[in-house]
C-alpha positions, 0 to 999 in steps of 0.5 A, a space after each residue: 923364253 917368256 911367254 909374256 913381256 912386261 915391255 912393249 918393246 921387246 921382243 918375247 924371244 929377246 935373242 941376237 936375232 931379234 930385229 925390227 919393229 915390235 908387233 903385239 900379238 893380239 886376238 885377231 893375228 891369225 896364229 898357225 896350228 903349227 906354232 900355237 905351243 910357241 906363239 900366245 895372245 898377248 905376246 910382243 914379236 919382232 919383225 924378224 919373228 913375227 915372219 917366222 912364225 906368223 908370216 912364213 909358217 901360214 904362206 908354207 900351210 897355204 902352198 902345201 894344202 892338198 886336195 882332201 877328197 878321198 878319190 883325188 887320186 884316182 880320178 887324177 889318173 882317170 884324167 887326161 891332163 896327168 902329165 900337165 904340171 899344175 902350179 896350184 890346186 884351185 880348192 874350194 870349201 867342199 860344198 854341203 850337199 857333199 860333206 855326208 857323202 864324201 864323209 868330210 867336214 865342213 872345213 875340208 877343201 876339195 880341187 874343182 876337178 874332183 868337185 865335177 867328177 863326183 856328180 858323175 861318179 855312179 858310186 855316189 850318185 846311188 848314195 842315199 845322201 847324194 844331193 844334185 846340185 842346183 842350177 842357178 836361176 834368176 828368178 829374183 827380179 830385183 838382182 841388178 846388172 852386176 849380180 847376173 854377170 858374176 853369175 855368168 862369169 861363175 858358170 864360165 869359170 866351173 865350165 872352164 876348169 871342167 874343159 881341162 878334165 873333160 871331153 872339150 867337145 861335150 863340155 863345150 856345147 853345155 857351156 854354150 846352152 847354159 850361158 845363152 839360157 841365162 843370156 835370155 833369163 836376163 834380158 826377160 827381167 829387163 822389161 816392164 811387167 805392167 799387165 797393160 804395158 803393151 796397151 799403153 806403149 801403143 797408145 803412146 807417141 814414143 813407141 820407139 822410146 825406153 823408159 827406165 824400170 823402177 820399182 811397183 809402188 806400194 800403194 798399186 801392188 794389191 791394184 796390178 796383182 803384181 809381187 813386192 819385186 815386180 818392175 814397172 817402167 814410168 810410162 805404165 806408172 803415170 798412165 796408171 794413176 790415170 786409167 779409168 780401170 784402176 781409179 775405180 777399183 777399192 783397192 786404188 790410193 792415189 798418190 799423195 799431192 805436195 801442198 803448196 797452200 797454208 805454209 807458215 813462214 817464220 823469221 828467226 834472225 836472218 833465217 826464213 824458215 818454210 813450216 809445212 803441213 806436209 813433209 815434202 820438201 824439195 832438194 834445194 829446200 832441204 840443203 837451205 836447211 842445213 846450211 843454216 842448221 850448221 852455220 848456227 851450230 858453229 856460232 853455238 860452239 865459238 861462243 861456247 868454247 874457252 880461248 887459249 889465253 883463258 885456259 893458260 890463265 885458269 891452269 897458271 891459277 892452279 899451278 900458283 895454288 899448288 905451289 904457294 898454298 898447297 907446298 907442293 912439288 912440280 909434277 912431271 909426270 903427264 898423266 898424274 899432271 892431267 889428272 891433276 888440270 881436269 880435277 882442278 877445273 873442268 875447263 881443263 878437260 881435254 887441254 893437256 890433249 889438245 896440246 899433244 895433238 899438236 905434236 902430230 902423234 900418228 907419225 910417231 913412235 910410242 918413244 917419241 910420244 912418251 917424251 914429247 908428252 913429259 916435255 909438255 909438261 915442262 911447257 906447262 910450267 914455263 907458260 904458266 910461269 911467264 903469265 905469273 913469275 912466282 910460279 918458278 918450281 920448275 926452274 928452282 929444280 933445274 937451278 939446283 940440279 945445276 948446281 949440284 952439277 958444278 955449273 958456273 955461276 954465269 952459266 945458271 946467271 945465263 939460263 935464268 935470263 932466258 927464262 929456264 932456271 932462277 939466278 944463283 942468288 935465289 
């Protein structure tokens, strides 16, 4: 077996077995460790090996990884649920605080029972290099809804995994205390931290209303003494640019006014456009702009760009030139023959590929492309000799070919008519 295939669409194991679809095997496939010395980057598989050897091989490491914890054994006795068949092991990174004690490395996977146990094993609690694990707190105010329900949730699944090993009746009183502590942490954040929230809630007439939470402005930051996170509702946001209090102090700026005054108006076609001194501009104000930014935009891009006659005429100038000053051969290779338009005439760039385009590649084989991109070619020449008869080098080689083949004289007679080969005469 080679390591390498020179075709993409052949199998490197080329044998009776092989069958499918060809898949290259490149830097991002994830190779298993136990076909490293059979299967390299660079190589082609087909889909018959590529599920032996990539596929099937990491689904068996994946189902036969066990616990790496040097006392899994032990404390699986120690629990209750011995006799219970366990369909999979829940493993999970060993966390860091643990991989100097349990003498690990950072890659090794330990089960969710033995992670709970070791923070009750005195054997490791009196190690120097324990580290208590760190409750979980929300004391980042800016965490939004969705953040302290995972949290939540996170805690719910440790606590749930842990009641399977555990005393049910222990477990099951902290999991109550730690899901109602952060119960409450949650709600805290909820509220305005305006220093004058309460002052101005009872001075307002909607007591019973809620106003929405937004973020402490950056101009009142250093006037609240609040931190860059804190929240404030937008009832304590007003009062505050009004508040005799805060209006006098040095630290206060007053938010920046929209100006109506002094707008210059121009006409640029049938466009009015709005130049402000400010940069505030409303929504409506800002879509106006760029409907009007992209309608210009397709009218500079329909004047500029060729139209198709045009460019069937420029390549029909550079086929003819090739053909009857140049005495050169067709070329019917795609490549060699794009080159060729685009070197020719720099209108031409991105021609050949406009027409492939056409021919809805995505949807096919590399096979497929490949033929319909020589069968391109020949279209090329066969527009090209309907704009100017004289451009026939394509159609003098099928003429040829036909007659060396043995064709008839009324069967070339016959495709010269429909315009693919030149008479028997010529």
């Amino acid at each position: 077996m080679d390591n390498t295939s020179t075709f993409s669409n052949i199998c490197n194991f080329d044998s009776i077995e092989c069958n499918g679809r060809i898949k290259p095997i490149t830097y991002n496939t994830k190779i298993p460790k136990s076909t490293e010395l059979i299967i390299s980057v660079g190589m082609y598989l087909c889909q018959i090996h590529y599920n032996q050897f990539i596929l099937n091989e990491t689904r068996n490491i994946n189902y036969n990884k066990s616990c790496e914890h040097p006392k899994h054994d032990e404390y699986k006795n120690q629990s209750k649920n011995t006799k219970k068949k366990s369909s999979k092991l829940n493993l999970k990174k060993v966390p860091k605080r643990l991989i100097e004690v349990l003498e690990l490395n950072e890659s090794s996977e330990i089960c969710s029972m033995c992670r709970n146990k070791t923070d009750k094993d005195s054997e490791y609690l009196q190690n120097e290099k324990y580290k208590a694990p760190i409750p979980i707190k929300k004391n980042n105010l800016n965490d939004n809804d969705n953040l302290q329900d995972e949290s939540i949730e996170t805690i719910q699944d440790e606590l749930i995994e842990a009641i399977q090993d555990e005393s049910i009746e222990v477990i099951q009183n902290e999991s109550i205390e730690v899901i109602q502590n952060e119960s409450i942490e949650t709600k805290q954040i909820k509220t305005c931290q305006h220093p004058k929230h309460d002052e101005y809630l009872n001075q307002s007439k909607n007591t019973s209303k809620q106003f929405s939470l937004q973020k402490v402005p950056t101009r009142l930051i250093k006037v609240l003494e609040l931190d860059e996170l804190a929240m404030i509702c937008s009832m304590c946001k007003k009062k505050t640019d009004k508040d005799s209090q805060y209006l006098q102090t040095e630290e206060y700026k007053a938010p920046i006014s929209r100006k109506n005054n002094n707008d210059n108006i121009s006409k640029i076609g049938n466009h009015t456009y709005l130049f402000r001194k400010d940069i505030l501009y409303t929504g409506e104000e800002l879509q106006q702009f760029e409907s009007d930014y992209q309608e210009i935009m397709t009218q500079l891009k329909i004047s500029s760009e060729i139209k198709l006659s045009s460019k069937i005429i420029k390549m029909s100038n550079i086929l003819y030139n090739n053909q009857h000053r140049l005495n050169l051969k067709p070329i019917y290779d795609p490549i060699a023959f794009k080159t060729m338009l685009e070197t020719a005439d720099k209108d031409l760039i991105g021609f050949f590929d406009e027409l492939y385009a056409g021919t809805n590649p995505n949807t096919k084989s590399e096979t497929t492309n490949n033929n319909n991109k020589k069968k391109l070619v020949s279209l090329c020449y066969f527009l090209a000799s309907i704009n100017n008869k004289y451009i026939n080098g394509i159609k003098v080689d099928i003429g040829s070919y036909l007659e060396t083949s043995g064709a008839s004289s009324s069967s070339i007679d016959t495709l010269a008519n429909i315009g693919v080969s030149v008479t028997r005469k010529q």
